[in-house]
N, C-alpha and C positions, 0 to 999 in steps of 0.2 A: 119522566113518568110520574104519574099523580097513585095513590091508593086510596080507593073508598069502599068500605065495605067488604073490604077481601078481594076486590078485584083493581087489578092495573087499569088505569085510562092512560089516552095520552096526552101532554101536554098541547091546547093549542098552539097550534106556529106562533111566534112573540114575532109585530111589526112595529118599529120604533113612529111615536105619535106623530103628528104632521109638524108641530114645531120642533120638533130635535131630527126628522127629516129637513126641515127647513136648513136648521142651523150644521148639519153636516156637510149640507153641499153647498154653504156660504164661506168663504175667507174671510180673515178678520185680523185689524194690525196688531202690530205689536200695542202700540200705545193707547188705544180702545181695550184689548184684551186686559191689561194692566188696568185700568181705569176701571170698568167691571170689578175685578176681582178686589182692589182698592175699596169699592161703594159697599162691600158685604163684609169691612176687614173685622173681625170678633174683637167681642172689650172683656177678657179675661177679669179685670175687675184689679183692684188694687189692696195692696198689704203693707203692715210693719216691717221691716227687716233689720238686724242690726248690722252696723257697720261693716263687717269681714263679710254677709251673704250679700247685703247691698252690693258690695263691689261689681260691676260688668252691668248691674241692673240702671233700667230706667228711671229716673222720676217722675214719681206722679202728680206732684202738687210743687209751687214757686216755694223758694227759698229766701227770707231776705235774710240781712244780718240784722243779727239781734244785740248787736253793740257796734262803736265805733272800731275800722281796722286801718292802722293799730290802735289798741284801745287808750293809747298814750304818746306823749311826742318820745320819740327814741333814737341813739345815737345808729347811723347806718354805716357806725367804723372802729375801730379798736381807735384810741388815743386821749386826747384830751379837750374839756369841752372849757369855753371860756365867755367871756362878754368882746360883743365883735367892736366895741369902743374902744378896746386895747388894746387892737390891732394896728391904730393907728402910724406908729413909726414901727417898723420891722430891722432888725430881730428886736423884740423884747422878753423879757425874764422875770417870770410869776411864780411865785409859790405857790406848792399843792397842799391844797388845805381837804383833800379826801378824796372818796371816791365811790362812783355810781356802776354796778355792776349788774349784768342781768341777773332779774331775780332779788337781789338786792340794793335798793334804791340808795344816794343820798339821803345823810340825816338833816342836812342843812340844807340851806337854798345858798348861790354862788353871789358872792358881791363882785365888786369893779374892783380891778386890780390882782383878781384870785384868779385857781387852775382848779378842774377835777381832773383827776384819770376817769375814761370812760369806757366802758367795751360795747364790743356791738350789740345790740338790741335792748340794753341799758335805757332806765327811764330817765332822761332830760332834765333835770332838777331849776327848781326855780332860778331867773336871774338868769340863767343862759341861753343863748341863742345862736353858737356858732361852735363844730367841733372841727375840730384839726385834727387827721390823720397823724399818727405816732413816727411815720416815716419824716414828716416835715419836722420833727421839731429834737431838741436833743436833749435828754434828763439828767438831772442831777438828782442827788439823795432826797432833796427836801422842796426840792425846784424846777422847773421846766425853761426851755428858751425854745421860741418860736422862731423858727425861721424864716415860713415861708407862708402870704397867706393863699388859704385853698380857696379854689374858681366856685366852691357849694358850701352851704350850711352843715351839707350831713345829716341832716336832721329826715328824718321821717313823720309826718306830721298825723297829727291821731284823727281820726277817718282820711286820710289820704288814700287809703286804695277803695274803701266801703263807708259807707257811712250807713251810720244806724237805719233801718228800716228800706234800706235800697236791696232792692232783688240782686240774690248773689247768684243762684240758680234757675235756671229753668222746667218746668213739664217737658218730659221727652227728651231732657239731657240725658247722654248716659254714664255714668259716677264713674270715671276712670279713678287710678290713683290720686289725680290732684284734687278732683271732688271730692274724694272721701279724706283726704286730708283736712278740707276746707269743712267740711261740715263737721271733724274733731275738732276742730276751732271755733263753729257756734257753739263745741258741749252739745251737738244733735247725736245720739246715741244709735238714734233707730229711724231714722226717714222713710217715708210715705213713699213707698216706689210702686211699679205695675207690676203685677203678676205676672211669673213668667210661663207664658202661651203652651199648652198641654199640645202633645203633637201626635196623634195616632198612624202608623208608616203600617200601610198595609201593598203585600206582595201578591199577585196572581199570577200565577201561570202553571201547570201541571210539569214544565219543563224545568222549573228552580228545584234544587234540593239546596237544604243550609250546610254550612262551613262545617268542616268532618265527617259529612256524608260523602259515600262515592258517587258522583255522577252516573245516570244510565246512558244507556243511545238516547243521543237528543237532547241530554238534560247538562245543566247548567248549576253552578254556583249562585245563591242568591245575594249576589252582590251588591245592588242597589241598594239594597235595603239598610246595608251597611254605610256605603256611600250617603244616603239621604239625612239615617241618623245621626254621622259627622256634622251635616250641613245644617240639620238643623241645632243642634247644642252651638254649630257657631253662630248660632243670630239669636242666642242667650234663651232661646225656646225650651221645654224639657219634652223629646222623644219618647212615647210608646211602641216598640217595635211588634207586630201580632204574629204570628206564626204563617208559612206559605201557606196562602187561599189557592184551594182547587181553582181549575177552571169550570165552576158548573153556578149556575145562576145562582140555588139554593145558600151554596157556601160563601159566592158575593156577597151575597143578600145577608146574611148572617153576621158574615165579622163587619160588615159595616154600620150595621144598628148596635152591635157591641162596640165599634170605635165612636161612632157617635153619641153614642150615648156620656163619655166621658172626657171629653175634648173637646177641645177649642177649634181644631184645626183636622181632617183627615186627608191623610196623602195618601192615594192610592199609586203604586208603581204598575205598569202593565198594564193594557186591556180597556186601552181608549183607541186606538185607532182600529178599522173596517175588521172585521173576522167575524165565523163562523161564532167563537168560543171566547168575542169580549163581551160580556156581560154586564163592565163595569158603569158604561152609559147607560144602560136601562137600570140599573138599580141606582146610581144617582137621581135619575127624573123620578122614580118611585120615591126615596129617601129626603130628595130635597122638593123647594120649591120652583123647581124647572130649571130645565140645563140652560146656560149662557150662551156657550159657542164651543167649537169644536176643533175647527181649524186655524190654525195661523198662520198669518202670511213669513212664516220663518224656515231656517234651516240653521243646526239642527232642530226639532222639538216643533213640527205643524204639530201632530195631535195630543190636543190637553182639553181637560173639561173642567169643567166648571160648576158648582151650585152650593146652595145651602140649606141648611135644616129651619126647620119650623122655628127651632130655640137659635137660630144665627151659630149652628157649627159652620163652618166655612169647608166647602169638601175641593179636593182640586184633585185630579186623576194627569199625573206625569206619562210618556211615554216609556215603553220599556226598554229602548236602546241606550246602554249608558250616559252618550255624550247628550242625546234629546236629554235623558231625565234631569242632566246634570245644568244644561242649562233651560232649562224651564222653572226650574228651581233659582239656581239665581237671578232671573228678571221677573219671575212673579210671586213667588214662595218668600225670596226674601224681603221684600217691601210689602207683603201684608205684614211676616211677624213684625217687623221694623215698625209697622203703624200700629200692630195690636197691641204696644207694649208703649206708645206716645211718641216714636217718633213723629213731626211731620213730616206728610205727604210730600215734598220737595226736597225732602232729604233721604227717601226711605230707600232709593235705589241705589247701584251700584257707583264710584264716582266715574265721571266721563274725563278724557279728555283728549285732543288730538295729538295725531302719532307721524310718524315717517314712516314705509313702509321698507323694509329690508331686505326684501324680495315678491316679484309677481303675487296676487292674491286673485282667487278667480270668486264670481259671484253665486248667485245662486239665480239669474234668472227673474221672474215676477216677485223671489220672497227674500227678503233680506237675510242676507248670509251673515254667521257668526263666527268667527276662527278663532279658533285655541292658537293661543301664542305666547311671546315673550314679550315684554315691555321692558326697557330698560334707557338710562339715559346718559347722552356722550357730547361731552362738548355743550351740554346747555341743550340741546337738543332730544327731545321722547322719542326714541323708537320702539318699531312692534317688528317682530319676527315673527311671522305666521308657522306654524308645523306641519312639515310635510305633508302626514296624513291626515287626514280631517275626515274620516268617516263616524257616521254618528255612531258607530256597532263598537268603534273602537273602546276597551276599557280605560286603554292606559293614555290616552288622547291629552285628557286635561289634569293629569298626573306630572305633565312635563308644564304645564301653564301655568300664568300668571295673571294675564288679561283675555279678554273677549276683544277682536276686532272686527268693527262692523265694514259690508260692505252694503250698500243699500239696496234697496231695489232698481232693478233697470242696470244696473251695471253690470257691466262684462268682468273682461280680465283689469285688476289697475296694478301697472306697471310700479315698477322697482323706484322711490323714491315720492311715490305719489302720497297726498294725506289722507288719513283714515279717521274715525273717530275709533277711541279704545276703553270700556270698560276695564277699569282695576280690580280683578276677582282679590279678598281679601288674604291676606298673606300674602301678596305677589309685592 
């Protein structure tokens, strides 16, 4: 109902436009849907960070090395380093005329006929070319005898692993621990990484209430919401969670020009598929510049939408059944943020690989079916163990999961031992 002027009117009937009628009654695949949502991914923009918040983050810009690695020739062993000319008859017996320790170089360079003591990662000192492990050889107070000679030099040779101005890094790598180690070794303090993706999680439906409230007739725990903002902190994004949206167009309407307006990304949970009381599709087509598509040819998770804002917020509306929200989210949610932060496009999805099945798996008919299961491997061999229940209403469904196993389209039941392909949901 509208107010003007002191009197109630009524709202006209609301009829969705002729292309978001169009695109409701269209299916659409998985890998077209993706692809779409891919074309709009948002470029949150790029920051300094220092080394401890870098960590998990992306980079934004190549990396090369900024000296030679290692920056010196160095011994790759505890022992002693010598001229490989007087190795010629074995065992021979050289005096130690000093010694090269990490950190602490040789004060001399080594002639013919001499021994250093050397440790590992010790600089090389002139005059020598060959180190012999301390197992081979046997010491005296002021002397060494070599016994045996070794099949390597030992030596680590200075740019052997990098050499000056060669790309150490990539754009779109993500800084595990060995990266951030690696760039405490240019001395890079603060790297140029992507911004991490603002995520606004908005909940509809009159039937959620949040955690510590008591449930009425009808009503429900708003747990996706929780579930969503796990999912997204794990794809290195930062979650806004909004408070439960009524079911009334007004209140649509409202928290999603507040989420949009400060985000990168808005998820709406709820209130994309056929109802009296979804709302969420007509305020996308109003909010964005026109909805994508509606339907997907999958199970769980057909209805999802799609669109974006005039300034490239990226909006996506999940279904409101657990298992739908859960995987709509990991095959489209997570290879946007994966892209909006540099991954590439050919990496930004879940990884694939093929499975053994460990028992019967039934399809879904014209849409490609998704199973919650186990992956695990035996004898050199990937198996998938699909779960019992597989409804998408289920909460605890992919609580017991590791991977997604597909069944494609057109297929029926595939029997016990058949191959599957299988998504590795992360952690699994």
């Amino acid at each position: 109902m509208l107010v003007e002027a002191g009197r109630l009117l009524r709202r006209p009937a609301f009829s969705y436009p002729p292309h978001i009628r169009k695109t409701m009654s269209q299916f659409i695949s998985v890998e077209d849907a993706l692809e779409h949502i891919l074309n709009a991914t948002p470029n949150p923009g790029i920051e300094r960070a220092s080394l401890p918040q870098a960590a998990g983050r992306y980079l934004a810009e190549m990396v090369n090395a900024p000296a030679d690695v290692p920056a010196f020739d160095n011994s790759a062993m505890d022992g002693i380093v010598v001229q490989r000319d007087d190795l010629d008859a074995l065992p021979v017996t050289l005096p130690l005329v000093g010694e090269s320790a990490a950190g602490h170089p040789a004060h001399r360079d080594l002639r013919a006929g001499e021994a250093m003591r050397i440790s590992t990662g010790a600089r090389i000192p002139e005059g020598a070319d060959q180190v012999i492990p301390r197992e081979l050889c046997d010491f005296g107070d002021d002397e060494v005898t070599i016994l045996e000679r070794p099949d390597h030099d030992h030596i680590r040779r200075c740019g052997e692993y990098l050499a000056k101005g060669r790309p150490a890094l990539f754009p779109g790598q993500r800084l595990d621990p060995a990266a951030i180690g690696l760039l405490a070794s240019f001395n890079i303090a603060a790297p140029t990484v992507m911004r991490r993706p603002t995520v606004a999680i908005v909940a509809t439906g009159d039937e959620l209430v949040e955690i510590g409230e008591q449930p009425g007739p009808g009503q429900i725990i708003n747990s996706n919401a929780y579930m969503v903002e796990a999912l997204v902190r794990s794809c290195g994004a930062v979650p806004r969670v909004f408070p439960i949206t009524s079911d009334s167009y007004e209140a649509v309407s409202r928290t999603f020009a507040q989420a949009s307006a400060s985000s990168d990304l808005v998820i709406s949970i709820g209130g994309v598929s056929v109802g009296e009381h979804d709302h969420v599709r007509r305020v996308l087509d109003e909010v964005s510049r026109g909805m994508t598509f509606w339907k997907i040819r999958m199970k769980p998770g057909k209805p999802l939408a799609f669109g974006t804002t005039e300034r490239g917020v990226a909006l996506v509306g999940l279904p409101g059944n657990p298992a739908s929200s859960f995987v709509g989210f990991q095959l489209f949610v997570r290879p946007l943020l994966a892209c909006a932060q540099g991954v590439p496009r050919d990496q930004a999805s879940l990884p694939r690989v093929n499975a053994v099945l460990d028992a019967p798996a039934k399809g879904a008919g014209g849409r490609r079916a998704y199973l919650a299961g186990q992956w695990y491997a035996q004898r050199g061999v990937i198996r998938f163990a699909p779960l019992s229940d597989q409804s998408s209403g289920n909460p605890a469904l992919f609580a017991g999961a590791n991977a997604l196993g597909i069944v494609e389209e057109g297929q029926g039941q595939l029997k016990t031992g058949a191959s599957l392909p299988v998504l590795l949901l992360p952690g699994g």
